[in-house]
SEDO-963818 format. One record per residue (C-alpha): residue number from 1; residue in three letters; x, y, z. Coordinates in nm, 4 decimals. Layout:
REM SEDO-963818
<NUM, ALA, <X, Y, Z>>
...
//
This chain:
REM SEDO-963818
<1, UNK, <-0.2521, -0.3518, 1.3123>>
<2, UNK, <-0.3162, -0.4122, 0.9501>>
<3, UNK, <-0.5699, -0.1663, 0.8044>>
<4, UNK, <-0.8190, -0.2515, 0.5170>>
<5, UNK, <-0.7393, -0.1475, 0.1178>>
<6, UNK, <-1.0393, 0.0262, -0.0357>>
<7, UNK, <-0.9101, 0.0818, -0.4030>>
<8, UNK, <-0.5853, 0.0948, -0.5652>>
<9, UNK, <-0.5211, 0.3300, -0.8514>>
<10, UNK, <-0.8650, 0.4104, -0.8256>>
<11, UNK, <-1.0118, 0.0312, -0.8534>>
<12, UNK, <-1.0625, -0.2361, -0.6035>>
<13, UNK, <-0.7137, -0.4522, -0.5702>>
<14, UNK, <-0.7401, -0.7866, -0.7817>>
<15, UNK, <-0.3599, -0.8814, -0.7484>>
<16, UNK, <-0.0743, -0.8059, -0.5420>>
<17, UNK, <0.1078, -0.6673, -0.8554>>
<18, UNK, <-0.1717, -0.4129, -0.8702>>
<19, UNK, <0.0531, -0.2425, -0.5917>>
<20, UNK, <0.4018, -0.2866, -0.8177>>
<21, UNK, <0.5603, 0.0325, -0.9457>>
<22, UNK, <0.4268, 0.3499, -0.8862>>
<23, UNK, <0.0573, 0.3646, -0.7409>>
<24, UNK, <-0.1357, 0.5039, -0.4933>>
<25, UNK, <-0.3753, 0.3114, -0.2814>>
<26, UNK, <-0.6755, 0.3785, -0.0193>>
<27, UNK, <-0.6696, 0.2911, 0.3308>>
<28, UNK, <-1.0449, 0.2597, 0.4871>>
<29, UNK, <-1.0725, 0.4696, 0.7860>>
<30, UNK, <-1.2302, 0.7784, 0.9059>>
<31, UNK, <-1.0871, 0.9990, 0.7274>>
<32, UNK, <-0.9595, 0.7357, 0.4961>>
<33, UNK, <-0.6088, 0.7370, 0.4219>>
<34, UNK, <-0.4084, 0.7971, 0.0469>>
<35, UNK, <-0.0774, 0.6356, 0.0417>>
<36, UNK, <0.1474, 0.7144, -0.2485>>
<37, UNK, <0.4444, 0.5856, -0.3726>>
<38, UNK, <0.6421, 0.2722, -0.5478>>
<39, UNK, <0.6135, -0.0869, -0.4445>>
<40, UNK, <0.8000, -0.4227, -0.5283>>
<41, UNK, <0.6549, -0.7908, -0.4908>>
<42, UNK, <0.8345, -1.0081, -0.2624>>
<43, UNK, <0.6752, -1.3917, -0.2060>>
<44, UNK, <0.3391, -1.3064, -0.0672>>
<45, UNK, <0.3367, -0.9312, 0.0065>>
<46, UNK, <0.4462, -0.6208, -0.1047>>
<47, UNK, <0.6732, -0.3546, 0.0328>>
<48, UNK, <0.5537, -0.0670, -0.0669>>
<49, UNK, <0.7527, 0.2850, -0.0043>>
<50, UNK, <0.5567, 0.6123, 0.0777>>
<51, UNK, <0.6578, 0.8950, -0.0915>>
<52, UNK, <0.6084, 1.2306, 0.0200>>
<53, UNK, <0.5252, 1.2992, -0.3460>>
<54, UNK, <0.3759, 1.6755, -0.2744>>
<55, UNK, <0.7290, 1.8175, -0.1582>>
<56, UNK, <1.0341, 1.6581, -0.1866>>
<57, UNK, <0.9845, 1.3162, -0.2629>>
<58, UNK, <1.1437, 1.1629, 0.0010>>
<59, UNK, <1.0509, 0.8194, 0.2035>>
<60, UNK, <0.7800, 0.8587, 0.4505>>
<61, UNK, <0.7212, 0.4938, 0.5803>>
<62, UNK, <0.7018, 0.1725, 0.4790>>
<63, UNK, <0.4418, -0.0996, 0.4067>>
<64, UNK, <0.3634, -0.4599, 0.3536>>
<65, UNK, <0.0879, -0.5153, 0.1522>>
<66, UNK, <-0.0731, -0.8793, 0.1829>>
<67, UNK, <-0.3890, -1.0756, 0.0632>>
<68, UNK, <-0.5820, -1.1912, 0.3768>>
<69, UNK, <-0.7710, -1.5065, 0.3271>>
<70, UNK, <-1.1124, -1.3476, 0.3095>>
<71, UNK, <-0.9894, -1.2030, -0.0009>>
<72, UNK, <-0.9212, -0.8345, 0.1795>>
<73, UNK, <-0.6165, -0.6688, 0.0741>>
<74, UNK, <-0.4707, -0.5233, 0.3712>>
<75, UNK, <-0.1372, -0.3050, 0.4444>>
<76, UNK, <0.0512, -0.2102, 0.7803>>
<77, UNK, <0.3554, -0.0396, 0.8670>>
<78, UNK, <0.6631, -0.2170, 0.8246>>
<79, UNK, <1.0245, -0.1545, 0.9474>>
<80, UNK, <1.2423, 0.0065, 0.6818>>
<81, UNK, <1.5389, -0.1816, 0.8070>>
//
C-alpha cells in the first residue's frame, strides 16, 4: 500500500527529480518513517534504493516513488528484481 511523502531533503517534494541522487525522504506515519538512500527517474516514478547508511551501506529495500493525481507524492515497496 503506497504510503504518503511528508518532505524530502527536508522540504515538501515539488518534482520527482527531487528524489534523484542521494536524498532522504519522510514517510507520514506514526512514528513516521526516514528512508535514505539514492534514486533514479524512470518514466513516471522513481526507484529509489534504501541504504542502510548507519552501518554498512548496503541495500535495504526498494521503492517506487510516484506523483498521485491529488498532487501527493507517495512511495511503496517495490521488488528489487
Amino acid at each position: 500500500m503506497p504510503m504518503k511523502i511528508h518532505s524530502v531533503d527536508g522540504h515538501e517534494p515539488q518534482a520527482l527529480h527531487d528524489f534523484e541522487g542521494d536524498a532522504e525522504f519522510l514517510l507520514e506515519g506514526e512514528p513516521a518513517y526516514t528512508v535514505r538512500g539514492t534514486g533514479r527517474v524512470t518514466g513516471d516514478s522513481v526507484r529509489f534504493h534504501e541504504k542502510d547508511v548507519e552501518h554498512s551501506g548496503k541495500d535495504i529495500r526498494t521503492w517506487r516513488v510516484q506523483r498521485r493525481g491529488d498532487g501527493d507524492y507517495v512511495a511503496e515497496q517495490a521488488a528489487a528484481f
